[in-house]
VMD Tcl script that draws the C-alpha trace (Angstrom):
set ca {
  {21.49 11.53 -17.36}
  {22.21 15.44 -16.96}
  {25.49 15.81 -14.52}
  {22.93 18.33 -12.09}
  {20.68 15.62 -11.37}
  {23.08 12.62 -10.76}
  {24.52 15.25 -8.39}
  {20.97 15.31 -6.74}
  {20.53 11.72 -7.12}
  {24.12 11.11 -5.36}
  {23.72 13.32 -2.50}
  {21.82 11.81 0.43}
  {24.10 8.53 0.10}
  {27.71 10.62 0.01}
  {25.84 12.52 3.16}
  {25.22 9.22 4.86}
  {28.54 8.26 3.78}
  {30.21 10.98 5.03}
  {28.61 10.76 8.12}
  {29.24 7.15 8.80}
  {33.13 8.41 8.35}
  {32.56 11.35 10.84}
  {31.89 8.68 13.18}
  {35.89 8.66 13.26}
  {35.78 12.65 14.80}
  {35.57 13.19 18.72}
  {32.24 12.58 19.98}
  {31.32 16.60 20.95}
  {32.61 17.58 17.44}
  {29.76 20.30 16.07}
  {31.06 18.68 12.64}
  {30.10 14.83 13.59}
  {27.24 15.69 14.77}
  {25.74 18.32 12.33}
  {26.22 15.23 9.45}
  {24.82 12.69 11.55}
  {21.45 14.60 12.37}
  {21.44 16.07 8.75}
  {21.55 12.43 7.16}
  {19.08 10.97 9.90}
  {16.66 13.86 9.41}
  {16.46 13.50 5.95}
  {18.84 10.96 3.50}
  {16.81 7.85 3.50}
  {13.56 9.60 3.31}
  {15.04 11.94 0.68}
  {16.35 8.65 -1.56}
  {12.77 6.80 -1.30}
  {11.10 10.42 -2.65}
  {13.23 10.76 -5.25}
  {12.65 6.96 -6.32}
  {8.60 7.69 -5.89}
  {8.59 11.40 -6.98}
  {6.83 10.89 -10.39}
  {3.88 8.42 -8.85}
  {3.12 11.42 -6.40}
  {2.87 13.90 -8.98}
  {-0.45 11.59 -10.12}
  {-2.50 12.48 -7.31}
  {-1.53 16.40 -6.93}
  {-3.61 18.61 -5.30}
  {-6.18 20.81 -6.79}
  {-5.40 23.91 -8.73}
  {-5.93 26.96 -6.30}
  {-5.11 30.57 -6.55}
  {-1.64 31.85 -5.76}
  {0.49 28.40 -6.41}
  {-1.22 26.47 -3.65}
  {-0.87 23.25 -5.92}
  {2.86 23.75 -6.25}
  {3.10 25.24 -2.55}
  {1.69 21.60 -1.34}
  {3.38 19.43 -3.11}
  {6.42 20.90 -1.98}
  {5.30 20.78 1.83}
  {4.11 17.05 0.82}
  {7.64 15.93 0.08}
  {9.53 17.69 2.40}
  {7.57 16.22 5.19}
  {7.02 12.72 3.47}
  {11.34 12.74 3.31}
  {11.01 13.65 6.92}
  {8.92 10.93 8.36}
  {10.80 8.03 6.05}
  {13.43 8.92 6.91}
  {12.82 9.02 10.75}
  {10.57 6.04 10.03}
  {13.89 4.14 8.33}
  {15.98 5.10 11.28}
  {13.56 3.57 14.18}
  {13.06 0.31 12.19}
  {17.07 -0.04 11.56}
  {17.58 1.09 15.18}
  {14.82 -1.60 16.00}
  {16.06 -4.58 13.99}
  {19.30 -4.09 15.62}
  {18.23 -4.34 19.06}
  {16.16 -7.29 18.59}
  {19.16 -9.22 16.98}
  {21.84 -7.31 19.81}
  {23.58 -5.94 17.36}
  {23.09 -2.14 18.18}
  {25.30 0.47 17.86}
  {25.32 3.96 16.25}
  {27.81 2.89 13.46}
  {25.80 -0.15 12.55}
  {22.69 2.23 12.32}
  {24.10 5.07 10.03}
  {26.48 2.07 7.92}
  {22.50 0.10 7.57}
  {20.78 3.49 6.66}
  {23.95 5.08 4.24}
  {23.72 1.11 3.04}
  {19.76 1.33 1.82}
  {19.80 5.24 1.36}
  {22.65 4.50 -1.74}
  {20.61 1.33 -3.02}
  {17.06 3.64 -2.95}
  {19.41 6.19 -4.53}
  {20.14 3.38 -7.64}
  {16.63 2.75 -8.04}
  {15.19 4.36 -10.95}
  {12.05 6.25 -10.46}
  {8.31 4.73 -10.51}
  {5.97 5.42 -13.33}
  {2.81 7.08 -12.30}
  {1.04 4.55 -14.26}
  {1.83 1.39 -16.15}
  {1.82 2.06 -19.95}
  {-0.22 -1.14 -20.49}
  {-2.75 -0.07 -17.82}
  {-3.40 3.90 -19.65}
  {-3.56 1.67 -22.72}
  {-6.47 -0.38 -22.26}
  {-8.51 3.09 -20.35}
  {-7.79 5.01 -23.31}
  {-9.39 3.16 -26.25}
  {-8.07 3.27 -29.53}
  {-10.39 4.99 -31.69}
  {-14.03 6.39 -30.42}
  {-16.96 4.08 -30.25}
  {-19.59 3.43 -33.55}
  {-22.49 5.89 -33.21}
  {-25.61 3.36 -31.79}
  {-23.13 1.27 -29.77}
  {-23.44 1.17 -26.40}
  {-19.77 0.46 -24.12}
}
mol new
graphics top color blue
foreach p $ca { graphics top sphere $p radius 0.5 }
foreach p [lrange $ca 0 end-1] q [lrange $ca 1 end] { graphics top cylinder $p $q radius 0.2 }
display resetview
């Protein structure tokens, strides 16, 4: 593994973690509560991309003039590591009230928790090498038989 992308592979969990320590600052510090939003916004979501980056690439747009291909699969993940991670922070937030366990540390300590073990994860295959084995047959049919 290349040192650039364990560093990209690393980051959204030492953002969580470092906001889940910022949770030590005063309450109206700018820095407490630029990490917090910044890891809410986007670590989990970011971490479950990452992990499902390759079986997105299988269904990519179509090739249009101008990079729209590249242009949209961009947009797609940046708003897909949106969503999760918005998505992640409800259902935490959620499970937490049911059981009356909320707080705000609990949430980000949860989130930094499954952000790091999404982060571990190594990335899905866009397809299963057995499956492309059997489609793609071995050598071309007889001439006169019919598949």
């Amino acid at each position: 593994m290349r040192p650039r992308s364990l560093a990209f592979r690393l980051l959204p969990p030492l953002v969580g973690w470092c906001a889940v320590a910022a949770a030590a600052l005063q309450a109206a510090s700018p820095l407490r509560a630029l990490l917090v939003v910044a890891f809410l916004l986007a670590g989990p979501g970011a971490a479950v991309v990452r992990v499902c980056a390759p079986a997105l690439r299988r269904y990519r747009a179509s090739e249009h003039d101008d990079g729209f291909a590249r242009d949209s699969d961009l947009l797609e993940q940046l708003v897909l590591t949106l969503f999760l991670s918005l998505s992640a922070a409800v259902v935490c937030a959620t499970a937490l009230l049911a059981t009356g366990a909320f707080s705000g540390l609990r949430v980000l300590m949860l989130l930094a928790a499954a952000t790091t073990l999404a982060a571990c994860c190594p990335r899905l295959t866009g397809r299963a090498a057995a499956a492309r084995a059997e489609a793609e047959p071995s050598s071309p049919p007889e001439k006169g038989t019919v598949t």
